[in-house]
C-alpha positions in Angstrom: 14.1 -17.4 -21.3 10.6 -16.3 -20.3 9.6 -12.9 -20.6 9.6 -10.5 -17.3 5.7 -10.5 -17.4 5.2 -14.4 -17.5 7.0 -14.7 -14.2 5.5 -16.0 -11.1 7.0 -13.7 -8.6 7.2 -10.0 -8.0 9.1 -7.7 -6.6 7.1 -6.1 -3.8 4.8 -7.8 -1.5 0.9 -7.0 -1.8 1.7 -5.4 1.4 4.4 -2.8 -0.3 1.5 -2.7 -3.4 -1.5 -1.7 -1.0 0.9 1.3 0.7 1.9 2.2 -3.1 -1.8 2.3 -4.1 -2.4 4.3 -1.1 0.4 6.9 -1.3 -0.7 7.8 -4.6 -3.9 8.1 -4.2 -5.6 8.9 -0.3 -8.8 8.2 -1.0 -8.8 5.4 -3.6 -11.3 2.2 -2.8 -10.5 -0.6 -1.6 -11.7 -2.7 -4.3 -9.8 -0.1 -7.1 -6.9 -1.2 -4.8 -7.6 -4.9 -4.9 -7.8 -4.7 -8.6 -4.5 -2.8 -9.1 -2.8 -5.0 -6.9 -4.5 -7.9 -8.2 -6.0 -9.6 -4.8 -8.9 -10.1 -3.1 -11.1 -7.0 -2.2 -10.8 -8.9 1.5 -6.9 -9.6 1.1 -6.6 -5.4 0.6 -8.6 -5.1 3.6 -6.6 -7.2 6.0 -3.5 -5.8 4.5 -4.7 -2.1 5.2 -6.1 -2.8 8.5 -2.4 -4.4 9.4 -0.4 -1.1 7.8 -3.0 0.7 10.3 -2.3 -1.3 13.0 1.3 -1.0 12.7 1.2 2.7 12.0 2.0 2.9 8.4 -1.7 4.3 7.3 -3.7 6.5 9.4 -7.1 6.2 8.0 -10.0 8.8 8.7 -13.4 8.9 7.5 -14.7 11.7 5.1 -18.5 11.2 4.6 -19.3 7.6 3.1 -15.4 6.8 2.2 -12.1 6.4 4.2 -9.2 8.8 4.0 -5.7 7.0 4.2 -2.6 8.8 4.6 1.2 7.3 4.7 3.0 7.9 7.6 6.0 9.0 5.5 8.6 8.9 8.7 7.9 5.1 9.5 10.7 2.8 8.5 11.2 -0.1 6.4 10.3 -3.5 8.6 13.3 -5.8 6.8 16.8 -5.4 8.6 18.4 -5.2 4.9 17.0 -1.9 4.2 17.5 0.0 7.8 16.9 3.7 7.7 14.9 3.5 4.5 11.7 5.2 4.7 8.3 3.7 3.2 6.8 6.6 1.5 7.4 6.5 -2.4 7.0 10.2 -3.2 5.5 11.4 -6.0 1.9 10.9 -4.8 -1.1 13.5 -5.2 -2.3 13.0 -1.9 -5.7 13.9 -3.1 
């Protein structure tokens, strides 16, 4: 049986990952995201600009760096989890 690290698939999408990243910390980088997450600086970039898009991140700029907050009242997008909110809790919203 292989162990739950060698597997090829993960739970949450790089989508769920990026809004994690950014719910914990507002006014992490881009590329610190990317590495967390493990994709592309560009691939974090396309996903946040879609999670803005959509409404899910409000980003503002502070000086040379963005601000992103979770809109914690938006709801999950997947018809198996209706009513389920996206925000994690627990984040410093620094």
């Amino acid at each position: 049986m292989s162990s739950p690290e060698s597997s090829s698939w993960h739970f949450l999408t790089s989508h769920a990952q990026v809004l994690l990243c950014l719910e914990r910390n507002a006014r992490m980088r881009l590329r610190d995201v990317a590495d967390i997450v493990g994709i592309t600086e560009r691939a974090t970039q396309r996903i946040v600009s879609d999670l803005v898009d959509t409404g899910y991140v409000s980003k503002t700029r502070e000086g040379r760096r963005n601000r992103y907050e979770v809109n914690a009242n938006m709801r999950m997008r997947h018809s198996s989890q209706p009513g389920s909110g996206v925000a994690a809790g627990g984040g410093d919203h620094q």
